[in-house]
N, C-alpha and C positions, 0 to 999 in steps of 0.2 A: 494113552501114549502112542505117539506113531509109529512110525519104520524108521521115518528120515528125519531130523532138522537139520536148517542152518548152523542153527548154534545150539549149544547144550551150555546152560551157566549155571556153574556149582556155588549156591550159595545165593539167598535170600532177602539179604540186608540188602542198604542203601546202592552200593556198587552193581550189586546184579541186579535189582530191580528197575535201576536206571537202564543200562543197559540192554536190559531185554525193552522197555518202551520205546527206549529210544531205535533200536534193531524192528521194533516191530511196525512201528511208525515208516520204518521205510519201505516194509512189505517180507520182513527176515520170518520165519518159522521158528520160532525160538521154545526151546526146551528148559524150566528154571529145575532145578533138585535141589532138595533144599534137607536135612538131615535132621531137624527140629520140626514140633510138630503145627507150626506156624512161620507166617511169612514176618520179616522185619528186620530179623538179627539179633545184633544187643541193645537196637532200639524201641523193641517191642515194647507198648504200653498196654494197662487191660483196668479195670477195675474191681476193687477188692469188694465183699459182702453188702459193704453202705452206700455201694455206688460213688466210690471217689478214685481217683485215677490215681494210677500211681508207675512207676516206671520196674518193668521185671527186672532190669539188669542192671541198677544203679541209675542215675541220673542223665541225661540228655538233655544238655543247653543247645539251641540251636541259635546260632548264631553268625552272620555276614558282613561283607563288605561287597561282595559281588554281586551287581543286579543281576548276572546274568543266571548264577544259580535262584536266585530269588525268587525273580521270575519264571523261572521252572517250576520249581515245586509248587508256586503259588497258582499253577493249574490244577493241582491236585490237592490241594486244601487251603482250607480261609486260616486266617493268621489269628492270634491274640499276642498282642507286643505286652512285652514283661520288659523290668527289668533285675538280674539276678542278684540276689544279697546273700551273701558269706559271712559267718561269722566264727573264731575261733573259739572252744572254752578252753582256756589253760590256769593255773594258777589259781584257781577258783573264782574263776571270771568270763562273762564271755569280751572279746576282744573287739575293734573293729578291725575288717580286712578286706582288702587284703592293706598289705602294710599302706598307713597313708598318716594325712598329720592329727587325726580325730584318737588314730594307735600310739603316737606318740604323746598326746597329751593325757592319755590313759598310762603311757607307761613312767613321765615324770610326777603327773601327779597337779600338771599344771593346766587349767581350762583354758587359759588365755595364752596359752603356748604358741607362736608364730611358724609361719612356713620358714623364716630365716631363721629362726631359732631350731627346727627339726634340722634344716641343712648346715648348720653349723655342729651340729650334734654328728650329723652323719659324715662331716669333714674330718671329724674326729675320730670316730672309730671304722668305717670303712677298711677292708687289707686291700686297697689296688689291685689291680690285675687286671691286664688288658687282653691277657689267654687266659680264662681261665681253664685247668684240667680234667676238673670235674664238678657236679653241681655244688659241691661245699664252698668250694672256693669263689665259685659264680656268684652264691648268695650272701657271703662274707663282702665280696665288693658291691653289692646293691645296698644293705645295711648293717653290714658290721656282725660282730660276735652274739652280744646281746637281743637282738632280734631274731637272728639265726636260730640261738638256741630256744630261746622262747617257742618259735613256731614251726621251723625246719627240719630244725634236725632228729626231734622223736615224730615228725608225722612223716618224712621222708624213708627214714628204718621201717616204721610199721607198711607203710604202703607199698614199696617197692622191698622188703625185706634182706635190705643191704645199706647201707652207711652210703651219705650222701657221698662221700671220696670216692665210692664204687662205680657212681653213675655220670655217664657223659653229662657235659656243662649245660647241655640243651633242655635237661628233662626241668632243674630248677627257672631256667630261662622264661619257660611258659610263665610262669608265678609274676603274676603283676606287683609293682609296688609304686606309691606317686606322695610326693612333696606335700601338696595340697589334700584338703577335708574332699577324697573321692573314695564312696564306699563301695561303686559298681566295680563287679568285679571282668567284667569287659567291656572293651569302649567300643566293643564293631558297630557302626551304622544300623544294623538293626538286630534285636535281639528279638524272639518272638519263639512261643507253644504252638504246634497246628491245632488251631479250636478245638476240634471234635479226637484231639489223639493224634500219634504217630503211627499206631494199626489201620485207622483211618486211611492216613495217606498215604499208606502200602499198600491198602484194598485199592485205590483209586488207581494207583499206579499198577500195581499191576492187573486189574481190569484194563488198563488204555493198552498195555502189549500185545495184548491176543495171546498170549503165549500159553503151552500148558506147563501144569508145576504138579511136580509128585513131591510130597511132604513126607516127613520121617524116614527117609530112603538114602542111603549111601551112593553118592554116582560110582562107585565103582559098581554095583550090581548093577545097572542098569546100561550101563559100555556097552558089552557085549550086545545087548539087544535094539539099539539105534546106530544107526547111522549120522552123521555129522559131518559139515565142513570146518566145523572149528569150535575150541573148548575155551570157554568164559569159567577161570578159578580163582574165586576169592577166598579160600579157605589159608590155613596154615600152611606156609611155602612148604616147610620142612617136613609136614605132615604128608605134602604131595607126593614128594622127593624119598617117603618110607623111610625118612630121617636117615637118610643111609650116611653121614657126616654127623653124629649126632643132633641130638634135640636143642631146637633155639629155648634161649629163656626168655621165660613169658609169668606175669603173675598174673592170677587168678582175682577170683571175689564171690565171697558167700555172702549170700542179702537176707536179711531178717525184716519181713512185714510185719508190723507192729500196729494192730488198730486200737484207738480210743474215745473214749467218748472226752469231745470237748467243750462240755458245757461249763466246766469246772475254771474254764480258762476265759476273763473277758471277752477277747478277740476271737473266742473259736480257735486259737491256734497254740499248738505244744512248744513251739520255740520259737524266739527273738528274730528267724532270719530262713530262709528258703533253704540254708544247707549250715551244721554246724560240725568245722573238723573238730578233732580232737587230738593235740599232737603228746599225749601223756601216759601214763602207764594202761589206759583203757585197752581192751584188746579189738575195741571196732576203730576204725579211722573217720567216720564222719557219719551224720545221719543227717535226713533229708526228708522235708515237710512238702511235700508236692503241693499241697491246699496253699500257699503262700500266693502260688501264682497262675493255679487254673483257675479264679474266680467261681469256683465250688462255692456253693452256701448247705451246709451241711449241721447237725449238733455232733457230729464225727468225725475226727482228721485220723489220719496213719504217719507213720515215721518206717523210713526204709532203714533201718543199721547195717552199715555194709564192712564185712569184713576181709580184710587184703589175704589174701593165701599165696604160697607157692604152687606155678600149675604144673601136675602133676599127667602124664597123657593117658589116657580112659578113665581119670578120674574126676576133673571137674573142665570147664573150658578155659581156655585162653583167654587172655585180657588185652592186655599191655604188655606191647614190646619192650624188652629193657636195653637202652640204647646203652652199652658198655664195652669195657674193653673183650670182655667175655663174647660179645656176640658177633660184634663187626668181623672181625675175621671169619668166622662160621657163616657169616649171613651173605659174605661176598660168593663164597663158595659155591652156594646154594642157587645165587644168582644168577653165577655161571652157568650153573646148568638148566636154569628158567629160560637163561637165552638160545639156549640149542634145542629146546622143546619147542619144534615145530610145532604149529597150528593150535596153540597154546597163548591165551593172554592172563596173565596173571596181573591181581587189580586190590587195593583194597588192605587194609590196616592189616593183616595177617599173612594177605601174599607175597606182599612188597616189605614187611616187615619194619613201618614207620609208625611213628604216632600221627593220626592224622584226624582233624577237624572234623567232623559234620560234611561242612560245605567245602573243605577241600576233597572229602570223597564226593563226594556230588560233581564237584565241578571235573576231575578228574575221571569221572563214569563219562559225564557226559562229551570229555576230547577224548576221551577211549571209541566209544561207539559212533562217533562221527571217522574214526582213524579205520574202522571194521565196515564201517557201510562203505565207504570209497576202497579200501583196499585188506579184502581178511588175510591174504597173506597165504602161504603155503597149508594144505589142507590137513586137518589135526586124523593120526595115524588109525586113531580109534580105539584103540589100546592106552592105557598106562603102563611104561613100565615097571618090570617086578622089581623089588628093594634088589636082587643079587644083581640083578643090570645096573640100576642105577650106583651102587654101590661101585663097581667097577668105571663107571662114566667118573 
């Protein structure tokens, strides 16, 4: 570690690792901290005993519309295009999904069921609403009560651990659903694995930075000892901030590695579909066969079970922001005072306190670090303040 950097970037994933390459690609000094004992985030991949990949922190679809992050990251690893299948079990069945008309001839019971025939159905039960106020109501006007409860509404409780009336209309919104026999579950322009891993292409990236990185280290211990023009934080705003306005909510996730031997299974493989939810009295929310789409040839697959928790702070990590009426007022607060912290950028699903894509953090790393190489802005103090300061701000 030096005396001096440019920049100092707290935090490891997608946000900071762009960032520091892209900083160092223009000749910046740049310092990564990173408080885990590896570089990636919650996109970190590794593989388990039998040599099959699997994802540490839940799953990671990567997926675009934009060449322009495409072509980034496609510097720093080769592609394999997937594309990703869902499937629901409820009712003692698995489902197709996300809703579409292959779900509805499973739920009439008719094979020969028509796209006008689904949309005459959904003319029917549909509740209108052109605001909706929260996600129940979002997903009652996409298709009705009947579908809702089937697949919404016990996997929206278990995952985010509040009744879908709790949560802003936006979090249901993500949730695809289409007319026609479509079982992809996105239709971005490209969907694709980095061949060789997402560890892979965080090695390469941050090789291309120059930068140095102390691992398992808190950047508050390490303030006092450099120097800096300015602090890259992608951590938990509120966690920055010493929670001094209380703690945002955030849910968590416990993951269960599951390895088996799948000779027993024709295909090699333990489940119908790349990820199966489960919106019913199970206490996991979905598991997740990664062999569907690394093109692994193996007599061994794994299943990740992942299960939703309340996050709790020293106790497990943050997840997901919960966009609700509980937080927006606390999160503006917080804001407030992001913006009066000098020499401070804060970036990244946990700073900014959004739910945010893959490649919308990527693409937002990379107009961050073009906005820091032409102008960093007033020079960061070198200090954090302590929680009784901030508390009084």
């Amino acid at each position: 570690m030096r005396p001096a950097y440019d920049f100092v970037i707290v935090g490891a994933g997608f946000s900071g690792l762009v960032i520091a390459e892209r900083l160092g690609a223009a000749g910046h000094r740049c310092l990564v901290v990173e408080k885990r004992n590896h570089i990636g985030g919650n996109c970190y991949d590794r593989t388990d005993r039998n040599g099959l990949l699997y994802h540490v922190y839940g799953p990671h679809y990567f997926r675009t519309n934009s060449t322009a992050v495409r072509d980034y990251l496609s510097r720093f690893t080769a592609w394999r295009e997937v594309k990703y299948r869902v499937q629901v079990y409820t009712a003692g069945r698995y489902w197709s999904f996300p809703v579409n008309l292959a779900t509805y001839r499973q739920l009439c019971g008719r094979a020969d069921a028509s796209e006008a025939d689904f949309k005459a159905y959904l003319a029917r039960v549909v509740v209108p609403n052109e605001h909706p106020a929260n996600s129940r109501d979002a997903m009652l006007a996409c298709v009705g009560p009947e579908l809702y409860a089937l697949f919404f509404k016990g996997y929206t409780q278990k995952q985010w651990g509040r009744p879908a009336e709790a949560l802003d209309a936006s979090v249901c919104r993500r949730i695809p659903w289409r007319s026609e026999v479509d079982e992809r579950y996105f239709h971005d322009e490209f969907q694709a694995l980095p061949r060789d891993g997402y560890h892979r292409l965080f090695e390469n990236l941050f090789a291309a930075s120059g930068a140095d990185l102390r691992l398992e280290t808190d950047y508050r211990e390490i303030l006092p000892h450099v120097r800096c023009q300015h602090l890259v934080y992608t951590g938990p705003i509120d966690e920055y901030f010493g929670h001094c306005h209380g703690p945002l909510p955030y849910r968590s996730v416990r993951l269960q590695l599951e390895e088996y031997s799948s000779a027993d299974h024709a295909d090699g493989l333990l489940q119908p579909a790349l990820q199966v939810n489960y919106p019913g009295s199970e206490p996991f929310t979905r598991t997740v066969e990664l062999k569907h789409i690394t093109g692994q040839v193996s007599p061994f697959s794994n299943l990740v079970r992942e299960f939703s928790e309340e996050h709790v702070n020293g106790v497990n990590d943050p997840y997901y922001p919960i966009p609700g009426p509980e937080s927006q007022a606390l999160i503006e607060r917080y804001r407030t005072l992001a913006e009066r912290e000098a020499g401070v950028t804060f970036i990244g699903r946990l700073a900014q306190y959004r739910y945010l894509n893959m490649d919308q953090v990527v693409g937002a790393a990379l107009h961050t670090a073009e906005k820091l190489r032409l102008q960093p802005g007033p020079a960061f103090s070198g200090t954090v303040p302590s929680t009784a300061a901030r508390a009084v701000a």
